[in-house]
C-alpha positions as CSV (number, residue, x, y, z in Angstrom):
1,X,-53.4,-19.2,143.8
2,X,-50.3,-21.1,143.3
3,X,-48.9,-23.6,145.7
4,X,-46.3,-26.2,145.1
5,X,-44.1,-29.0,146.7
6,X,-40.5,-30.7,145.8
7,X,-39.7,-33.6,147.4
8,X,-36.2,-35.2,147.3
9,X,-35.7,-35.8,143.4
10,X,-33.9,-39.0,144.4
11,X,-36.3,-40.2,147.3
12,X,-39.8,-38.9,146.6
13,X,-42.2,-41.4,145.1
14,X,-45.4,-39.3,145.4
15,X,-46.2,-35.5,145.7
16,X,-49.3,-33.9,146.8
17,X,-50.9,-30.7,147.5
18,X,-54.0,-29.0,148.4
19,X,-54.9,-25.5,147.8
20,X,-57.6,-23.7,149.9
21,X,-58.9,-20.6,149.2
22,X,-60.7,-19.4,152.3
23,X,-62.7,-16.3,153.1
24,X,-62.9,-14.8,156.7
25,X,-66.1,-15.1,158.5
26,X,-66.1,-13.6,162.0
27,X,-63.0,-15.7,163.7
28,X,-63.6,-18.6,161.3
29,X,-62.2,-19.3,158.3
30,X,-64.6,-21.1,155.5
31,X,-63.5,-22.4,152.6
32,X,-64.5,-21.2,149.0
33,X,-62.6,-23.4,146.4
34,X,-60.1,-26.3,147.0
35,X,-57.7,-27.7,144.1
36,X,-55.5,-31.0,144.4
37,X,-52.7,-32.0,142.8
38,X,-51.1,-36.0,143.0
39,X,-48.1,-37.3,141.5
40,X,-46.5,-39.9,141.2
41,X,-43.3,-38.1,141.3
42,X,-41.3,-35.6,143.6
43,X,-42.9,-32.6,142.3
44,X,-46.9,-31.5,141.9
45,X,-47.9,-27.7,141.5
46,X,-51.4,-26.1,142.3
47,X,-51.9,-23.6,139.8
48,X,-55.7,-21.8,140.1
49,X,-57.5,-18.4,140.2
50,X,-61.5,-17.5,141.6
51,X,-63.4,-14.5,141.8
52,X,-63.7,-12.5,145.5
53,X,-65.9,-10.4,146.8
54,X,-64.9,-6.9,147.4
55,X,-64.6,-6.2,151.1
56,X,-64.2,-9.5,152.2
57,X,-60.7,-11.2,153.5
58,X,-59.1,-14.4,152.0
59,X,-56.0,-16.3,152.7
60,X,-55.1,-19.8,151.2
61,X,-54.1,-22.8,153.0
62,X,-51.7,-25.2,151.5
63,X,-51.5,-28.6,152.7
64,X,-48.0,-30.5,150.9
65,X,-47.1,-34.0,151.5
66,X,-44.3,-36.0,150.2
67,X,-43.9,-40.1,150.2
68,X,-40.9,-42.0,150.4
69,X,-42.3,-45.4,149.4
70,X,-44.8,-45.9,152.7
71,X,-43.4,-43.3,154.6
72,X,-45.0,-39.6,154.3
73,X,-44.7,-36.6,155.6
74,X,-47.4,-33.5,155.8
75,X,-46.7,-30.4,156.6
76,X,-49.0,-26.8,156.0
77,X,-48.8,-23.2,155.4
78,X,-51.1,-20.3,155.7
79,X,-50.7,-17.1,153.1
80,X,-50.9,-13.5,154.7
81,X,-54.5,-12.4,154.6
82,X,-55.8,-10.1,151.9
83,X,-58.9,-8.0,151.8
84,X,-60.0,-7.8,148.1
């Protein structure tokens, strides 16, 4: 799992993200492992791995937000699904 954000070199003042590893369960997705990263700076990086389950389907979720002093802004992103 890797997942990564860059804010505005010049601007940002913190950098976050969330990885969430997720495994398919009917419709729903439940998550299996979750891994943060928080700077102080424009830039933090989720780098990870976890063991599957043959047969089953994962995707990850990343969650990225950047602050410019009080000001933030969130946005997310889903990976294609995988069957391991």
């Amino acid at each position: 799992v890797e997942v990564e954000v860059n804010g505005n070199v010049l601007d940002a003042t913190r950098a976050k993200v969330i990885a969430e590893l997720q495994v398919k369960n009917g419709n729903s997705w439940i998550p299996v492992a979750i891994w943060t990263e928080d700077n102080n700076d424009f830039y933090a990086r989720v780098s990870e791995s976890h063991d599957v389950v043959k047969g089953h389907t994962y995707r990850v979720k990343g969650t990225f937000m950047v602050w410019e002093g009080s000001a933030s802004e969130t946005e997310y992103s889903f990976s294609p699904e995988i069957t391991a």
